[in-house]
N, C-alpha and C positions, 0 to 999 in steps of 0.2 A: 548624179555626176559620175562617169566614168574616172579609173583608176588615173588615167595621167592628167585630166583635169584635177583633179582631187589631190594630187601634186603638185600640179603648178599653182595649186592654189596656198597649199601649206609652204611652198618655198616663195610666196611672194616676198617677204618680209629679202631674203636672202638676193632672188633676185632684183632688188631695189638695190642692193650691194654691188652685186656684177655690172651694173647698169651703166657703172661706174666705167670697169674697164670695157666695157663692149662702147661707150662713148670716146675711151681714150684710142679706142683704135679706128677711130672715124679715118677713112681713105685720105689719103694725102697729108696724113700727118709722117714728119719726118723720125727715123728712128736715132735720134739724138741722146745727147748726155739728160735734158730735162724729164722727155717720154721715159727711158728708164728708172729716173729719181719716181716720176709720178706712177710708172705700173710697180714698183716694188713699196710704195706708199699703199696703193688701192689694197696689195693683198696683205698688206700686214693688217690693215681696220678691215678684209673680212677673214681676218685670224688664221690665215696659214701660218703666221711664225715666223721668226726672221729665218732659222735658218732653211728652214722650207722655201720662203720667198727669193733668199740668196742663191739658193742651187736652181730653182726656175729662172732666175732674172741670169744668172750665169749660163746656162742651158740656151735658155733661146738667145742670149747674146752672139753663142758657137756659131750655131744655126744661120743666123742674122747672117755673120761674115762670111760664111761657107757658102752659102744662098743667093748670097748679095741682095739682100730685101733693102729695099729703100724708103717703106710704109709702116705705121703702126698697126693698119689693118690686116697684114700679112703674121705678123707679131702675136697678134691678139687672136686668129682663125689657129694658128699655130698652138696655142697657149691652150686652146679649146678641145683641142684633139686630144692634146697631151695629157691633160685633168680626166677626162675617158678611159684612156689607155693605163693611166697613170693607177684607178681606181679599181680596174678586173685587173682582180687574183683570180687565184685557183682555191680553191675550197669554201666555196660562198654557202653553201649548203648546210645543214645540218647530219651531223656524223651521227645516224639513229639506226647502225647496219647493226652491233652488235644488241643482245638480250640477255639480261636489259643493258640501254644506252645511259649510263650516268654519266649527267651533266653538272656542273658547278657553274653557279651564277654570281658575279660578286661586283662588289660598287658600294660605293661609299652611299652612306643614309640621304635619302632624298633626290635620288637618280631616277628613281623611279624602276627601280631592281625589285621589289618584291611585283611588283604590277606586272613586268614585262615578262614574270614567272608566268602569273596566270595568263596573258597576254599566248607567250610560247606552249604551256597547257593547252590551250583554245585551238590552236592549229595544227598542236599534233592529234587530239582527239576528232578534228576535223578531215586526218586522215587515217583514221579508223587505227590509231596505237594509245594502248591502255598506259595509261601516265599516273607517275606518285608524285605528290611533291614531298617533300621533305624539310619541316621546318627547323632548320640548324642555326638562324639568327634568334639565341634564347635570350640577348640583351636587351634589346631595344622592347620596350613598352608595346603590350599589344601588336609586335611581328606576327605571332602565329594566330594569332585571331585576323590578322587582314590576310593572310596567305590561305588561311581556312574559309575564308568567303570566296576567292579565287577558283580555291576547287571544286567549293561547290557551282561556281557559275560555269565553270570548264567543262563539270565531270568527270575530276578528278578525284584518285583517292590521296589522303593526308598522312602522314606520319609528323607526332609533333611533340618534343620533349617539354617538360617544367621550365618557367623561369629562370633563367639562371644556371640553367643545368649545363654539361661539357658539350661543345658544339660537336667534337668527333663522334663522342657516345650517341648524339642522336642520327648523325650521318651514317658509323655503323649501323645502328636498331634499323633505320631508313632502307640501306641495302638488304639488310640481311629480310626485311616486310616484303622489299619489291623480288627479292629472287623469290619467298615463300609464296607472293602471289601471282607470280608469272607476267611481270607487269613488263611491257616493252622501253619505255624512259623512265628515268627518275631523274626528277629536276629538284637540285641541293638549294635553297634559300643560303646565303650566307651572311652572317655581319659586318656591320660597314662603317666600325666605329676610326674615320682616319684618322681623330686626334692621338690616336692612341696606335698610330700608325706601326708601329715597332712588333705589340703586342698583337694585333690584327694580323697581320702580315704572317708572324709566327703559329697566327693559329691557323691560315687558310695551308700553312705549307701542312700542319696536321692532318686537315681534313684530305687534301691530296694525299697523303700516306695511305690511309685508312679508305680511301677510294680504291688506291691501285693495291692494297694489301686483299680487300675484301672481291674486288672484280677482275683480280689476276691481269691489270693492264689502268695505264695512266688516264684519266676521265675520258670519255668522248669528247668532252669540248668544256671547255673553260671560256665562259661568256661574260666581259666585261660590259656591263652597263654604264652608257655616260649622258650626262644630263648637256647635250648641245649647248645650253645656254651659256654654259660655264668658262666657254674660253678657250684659251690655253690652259689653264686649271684642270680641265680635263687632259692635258697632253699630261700633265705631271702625273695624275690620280694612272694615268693607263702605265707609266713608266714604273711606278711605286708597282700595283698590281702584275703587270708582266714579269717583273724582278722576281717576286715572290712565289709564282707559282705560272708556267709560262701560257698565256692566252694563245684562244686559235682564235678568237671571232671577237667583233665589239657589236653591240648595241647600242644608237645614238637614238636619244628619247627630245622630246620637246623639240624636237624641229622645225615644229611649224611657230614657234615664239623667238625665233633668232633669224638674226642675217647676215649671221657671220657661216656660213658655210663651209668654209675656205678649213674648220678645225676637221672635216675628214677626210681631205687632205691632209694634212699635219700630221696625223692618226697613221694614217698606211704608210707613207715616206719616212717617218721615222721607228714602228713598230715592226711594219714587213708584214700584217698581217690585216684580212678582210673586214670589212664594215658589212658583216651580216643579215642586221634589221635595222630598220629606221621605226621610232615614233612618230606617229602623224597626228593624235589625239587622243582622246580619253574612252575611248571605245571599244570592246575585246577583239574585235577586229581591225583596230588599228595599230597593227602591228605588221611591218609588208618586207618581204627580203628587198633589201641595196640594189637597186637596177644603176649603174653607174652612169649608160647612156641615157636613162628616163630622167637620172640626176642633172647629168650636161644641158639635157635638153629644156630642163625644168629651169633653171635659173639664165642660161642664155638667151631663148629664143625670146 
């Protein structure tokens, strides 16, 4: 199965969603008071948000009067372009120019943030750059033993502190391995205890200290991990996380188990910043950078 089959296949659940507004803007439906009660309906059940929903549903309303559309189908072709356009940014890529490129990964437990580690290992090692990871989540139960399988399936090298140990002390030891061993990335594991959100939050702004203290410059890329399925939940968890230490890129995992979509949109209109990688499955190659038109294309057509 080729890559955009293999797409369209994981975003069936989602496009079962859309299927919704691609029927609401059937030809000769007039663009009335109810069509808009029922397009700002559709996209709130596939989780863009009200106020995300509210600035499209106001948007094309502009459009509408300025255009003089007189169809939902013209609404809805319009709606499509704009989800597109709406989704490329500028910096989709991976910032891996300097040596080494430290990275900070962070996401609440259960996003699937320690995989997506080995996952980003897997690809950079795939283009021939020597990769650390770095196990800095010393609370959670057996972190560094599943991050330690990762590497080895990557071929990567590890640094990993004791139980319990200070997450910065092993992010320094971590740096200071990968400058001793000439390594090109080092990808930081971090924890991802949000109940405890206060303290969390406080320790990731350490670890960014002791990143830009030790690499003379603010991470290459702070990559949030978010588990698709979660909603809007995930909108708060990115808001919580970007406060704290400011993101350049998200990673949305489980996507082929949801069909609500519509949350990465929510994600870029409200943060400002790029959806990087998508999960598509459980396999170390299932991990693919955000094509945004592959996106459009995957749930409308």
């Amino acid at each position: 199965m080729g890559w955009f089959d293999r797409l369209k296949s994981v975003f069936a659940k989602a496009r079962d969603g859309f299927s919704a507004i691609r029927l609401l803007g059937r030809e000769g439906r007039p663009l009335d008071y109810e069509f808009w009660e029922d397009f700002g309906d559709l996209l709130i059940a596939a989780d863009f948000g009200v106020p995300t929903t509210e600035k499209i549903v106001r948007g094309l309303q502009t459009v509408a009067q300025q255009e003089l559309w007189n169809s939902g189908d013209q609404a809805v072709a319009r709606f499509r372009r704009d989800v597109e356009r709406f989704l490329t940014l500028e910096g989709t890529g991976l910032d891996a120019g300097r040596k080494p490129s430290v990275m900070l990964i962070v996401g609440v437990n259960g996003s699937g943030k320690t995989t997506t580690i080995g996952k980003l290992a897997n690809r950079l090692r795939d283009q021939r750059k020597r990769v650390l990871l770095v196990a800095a989540d010393t609370f959670r139960a057996a972190a560094a033993e599943q991050l330690a399988v990762w590497a080895q399936r990557s071929g990567s090298e590890i640094v990993r502190g004791s139980e319990g140990a200070d997450p910065a002390a092993v992010a320094f030891d971590g740096i200071r391995a990968g400058n001793a061993r000439d390594v090109d990335v080092i990808l930081i594991d971090t924890a991802g205890r949000l109940q405890t959100k206060s303290n969390l939050m406080e320790e990731l702004k350490k670890l960014r200290r002791v990143v830009e203290r030790e690499s003379g410059a603010p991470p290459a890329e702070t990559l949030l991990v978010l588990d698709g399925t979660t909603g809007q939940n995930a909108l708060s968890q990115a808001r919580l996380f970007h406060a704290a230490t400011p993101l350049t890129g998200v990673v949305v995992t489980k996507l082929d188990s949801t069909s609500k979509g519509g949350i990465l949109v929510g994600i870029v209109e409200e943060l400002e910043i790029p959806i990087k990688f998508v999960g598509i499955g459980e396999g170390i190659d299932d991990l693919q950078p955000f094509e945004p038109r592959a996106f459009v294309e995957a749930i409308f057509d």
